[in-house]
N, C-alpha and C positions, 0 to 999 in steps of 0.2 A: 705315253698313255698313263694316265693316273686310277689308281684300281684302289675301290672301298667295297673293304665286306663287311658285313654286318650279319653278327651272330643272334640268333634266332632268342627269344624270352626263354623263360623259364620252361622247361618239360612239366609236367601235373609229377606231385611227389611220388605216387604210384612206381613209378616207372625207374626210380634212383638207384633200385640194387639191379636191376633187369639192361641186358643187352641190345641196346637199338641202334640200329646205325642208316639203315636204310628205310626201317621201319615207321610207318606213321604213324606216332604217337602222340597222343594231347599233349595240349598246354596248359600250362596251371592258372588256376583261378585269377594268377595276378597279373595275369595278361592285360587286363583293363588299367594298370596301373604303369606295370613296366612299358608297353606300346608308348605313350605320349613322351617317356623321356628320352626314348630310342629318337623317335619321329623329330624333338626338337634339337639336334644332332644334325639333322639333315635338312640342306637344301637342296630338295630334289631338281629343282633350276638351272642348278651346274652341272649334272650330265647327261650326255648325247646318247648313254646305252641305260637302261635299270634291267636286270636279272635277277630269277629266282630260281633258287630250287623248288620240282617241282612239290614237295614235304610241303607236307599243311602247317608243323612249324614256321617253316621259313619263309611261305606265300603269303599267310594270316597278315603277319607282320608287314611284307611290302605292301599288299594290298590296304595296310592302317597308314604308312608313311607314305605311300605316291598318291598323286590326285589323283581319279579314274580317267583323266585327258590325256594321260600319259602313260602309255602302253609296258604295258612287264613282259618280256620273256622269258619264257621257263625251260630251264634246260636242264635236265637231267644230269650232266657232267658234273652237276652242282650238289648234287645229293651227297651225303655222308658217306661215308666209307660203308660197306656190304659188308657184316659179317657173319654171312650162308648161314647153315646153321642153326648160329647162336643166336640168333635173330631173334627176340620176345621171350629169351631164354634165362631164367636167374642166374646172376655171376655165379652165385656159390654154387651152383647147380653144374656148372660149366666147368668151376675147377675142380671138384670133386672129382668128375664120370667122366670128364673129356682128354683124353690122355696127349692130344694135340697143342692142348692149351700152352702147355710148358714151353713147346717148339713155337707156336706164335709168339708169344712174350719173349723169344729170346732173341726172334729174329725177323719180327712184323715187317719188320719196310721190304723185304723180299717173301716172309713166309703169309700165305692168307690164311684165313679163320679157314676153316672147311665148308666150300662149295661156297666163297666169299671172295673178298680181294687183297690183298697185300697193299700199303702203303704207297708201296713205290705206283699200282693200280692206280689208287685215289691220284698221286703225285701229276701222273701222266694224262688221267681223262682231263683234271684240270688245266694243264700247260696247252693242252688239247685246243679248250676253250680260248683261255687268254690269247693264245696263236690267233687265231682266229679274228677275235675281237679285235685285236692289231689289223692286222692283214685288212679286215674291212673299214679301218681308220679311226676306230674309234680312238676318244680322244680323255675322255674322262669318264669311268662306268664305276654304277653302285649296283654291288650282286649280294644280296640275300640268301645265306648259305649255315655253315655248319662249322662246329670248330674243328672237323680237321681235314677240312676245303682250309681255313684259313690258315692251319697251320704247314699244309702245304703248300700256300703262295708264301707263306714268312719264310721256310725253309729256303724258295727258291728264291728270295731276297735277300738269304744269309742273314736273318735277324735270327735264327735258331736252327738247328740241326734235325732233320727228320728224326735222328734216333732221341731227340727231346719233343717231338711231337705230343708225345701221349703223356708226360709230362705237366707242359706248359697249354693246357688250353684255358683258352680266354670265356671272361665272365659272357655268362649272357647276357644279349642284348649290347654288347661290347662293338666298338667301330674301330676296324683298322686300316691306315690308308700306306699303298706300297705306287712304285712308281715303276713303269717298266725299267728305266733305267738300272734299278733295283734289281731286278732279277737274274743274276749276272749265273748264277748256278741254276736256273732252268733247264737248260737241252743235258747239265752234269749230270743233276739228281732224276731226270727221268728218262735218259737213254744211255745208261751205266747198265 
């Protein structure tokens, strides 16, 4: 199985110092610009699944790059990392008052935001999905998702380390293509 995600355009600037992750938050004005160079990237032709998260980021966008004859699933599995909480919350605001912060940051892939998810969470709803998507045969799928949906399929392809997740995320509107064969640290990083 061959697996393309494709990171969602631009958030609206508003939103740059503020914590989102599950939250649905606009897109910026250049959504009219960024969409066509996303879209000509993609030939939706070549696969037999398309997914979305269901975030108005990441739908807007499938919905500009699939034809309407070709049906989108939306599957929540696909959503951003949750983090409870801190959710439409100002960073500085978070690290200041929030005395948990320090313990997320030191130790995210196991610790979660407060009344949010942990890393290793995200890691696993998605292996969740991909399982799945296997299992039903699929054969080549493009999912419209988030950077760190994507950085938790790169992890489980060994192209980077979850504890470089938050690190390494990829530009928006960015395409990344992994291959099951790839995933060789899947069942490590999510049932450790």
């Amino acid at each position: 199985m061959q697996i393309t995600l494709v990171r969602h355009t631009a958030v609206a600037p508003g939103w740059k110092f503020i914590c989102y992750g599950n939250t649905d938050v606009p897109l910026a004005d250049t959504f009219d610009e960024e969409a066509p160079l996303v879209a000509a990237q993609i030939d939706v032709s070549q696969y037999d699944r398309v997914l979305s998260s269901p975030l108005s980021r990441a739908l807007r966008l499938a919905h500009y790059c699939v034809p309407e004859h070709i049906p989108i699933e939306v599957d929540d599995r696909l959503m951003e990392m949750n983090f409870g909480s801190w959710e439409g919350v100002d960073w500085q605001r978070i690290l200041e008052k929030d005395q948990k912060v320090s313990a997320f940051f030191e130790y995210f892939i196991e610790q979660p935001a407060p009344g949010g998810e942990s890393l290793r969470d995200l890691a696993r709803r998605v292996a969740d999905l991909l399982d799945e998507l296997y299992t039903a045969g699929a054969q080549n799928v493009l999912l419209f998702c988030h950077g760190g949906v994507i950085n938790a399929v790169r992890a489980m392809a060994g192209h980077i380390t979850l504890q470089e997740s938050f690190e390494q995320i990829l530009p928006y509107g960015s395409l990344t293509t992994v291959h099951l064969d790839d995933l060789i640290h899947m069942n490590q990083l999510t049932l450790e």
